[in-house]
C-alpha positions as CSV (number, residue, x, y, z in Angstrom):
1,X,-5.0,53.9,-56.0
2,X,-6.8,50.9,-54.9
3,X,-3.6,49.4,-53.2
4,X,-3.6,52.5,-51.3
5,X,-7.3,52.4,-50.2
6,X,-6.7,48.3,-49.5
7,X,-4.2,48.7,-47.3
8,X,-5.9,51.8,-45.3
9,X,-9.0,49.6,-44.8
10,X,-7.4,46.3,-44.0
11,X,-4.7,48.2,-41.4
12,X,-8.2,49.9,-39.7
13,X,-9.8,46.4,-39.6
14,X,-6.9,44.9,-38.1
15,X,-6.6,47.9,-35.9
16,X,-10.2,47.6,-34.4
17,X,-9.6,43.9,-34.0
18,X,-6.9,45.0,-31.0
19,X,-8.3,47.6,-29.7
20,X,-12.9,46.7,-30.1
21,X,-15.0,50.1,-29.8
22,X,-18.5,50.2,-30.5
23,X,-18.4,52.5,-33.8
24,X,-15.4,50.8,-35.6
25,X,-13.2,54.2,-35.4
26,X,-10.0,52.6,-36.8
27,X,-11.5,51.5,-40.0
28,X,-13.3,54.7,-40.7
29,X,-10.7,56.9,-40.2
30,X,-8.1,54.6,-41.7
31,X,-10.5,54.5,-44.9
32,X,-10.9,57.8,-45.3
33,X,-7.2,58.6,-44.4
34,X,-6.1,56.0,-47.5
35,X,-8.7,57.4,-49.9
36,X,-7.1,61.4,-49.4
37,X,-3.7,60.0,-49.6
38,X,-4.9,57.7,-53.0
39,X,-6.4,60.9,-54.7
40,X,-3.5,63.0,-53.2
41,X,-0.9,60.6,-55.3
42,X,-3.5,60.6,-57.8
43,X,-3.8,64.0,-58.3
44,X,0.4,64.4,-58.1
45,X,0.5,62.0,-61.0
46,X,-1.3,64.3,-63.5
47,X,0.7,66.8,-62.5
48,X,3.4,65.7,-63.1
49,X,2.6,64.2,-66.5
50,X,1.5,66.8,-67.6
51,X,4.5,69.1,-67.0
52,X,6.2,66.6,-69.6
């Protein structure tokens, strides 16, 4: 999970790097992108343990 979220921040750092804008867009919506898909995987992995 933390992989996930690491790489989602860092790729919407680098992103607003490129392309500057006043409220850092790419890094917010990159985060919060990465944390949904984190808890998505997250929440697949119980599932599927749990089924065993």
């Amino acid at each position: 999970m933390i992989a996930v979220i690491a790489m989602g921040c860092y790729g919407g750092v680098k992103l607003d790097e490129k392309f500057p804008n006043k409220y850092s867009v790419f890094t917010i919506v990159c985060s919060l992108l990465s944390v949904g898909i984190a808890t998505y995987i997250a929440i697949r992995q119980v599932g599927n343990d749990s089924k065993k």
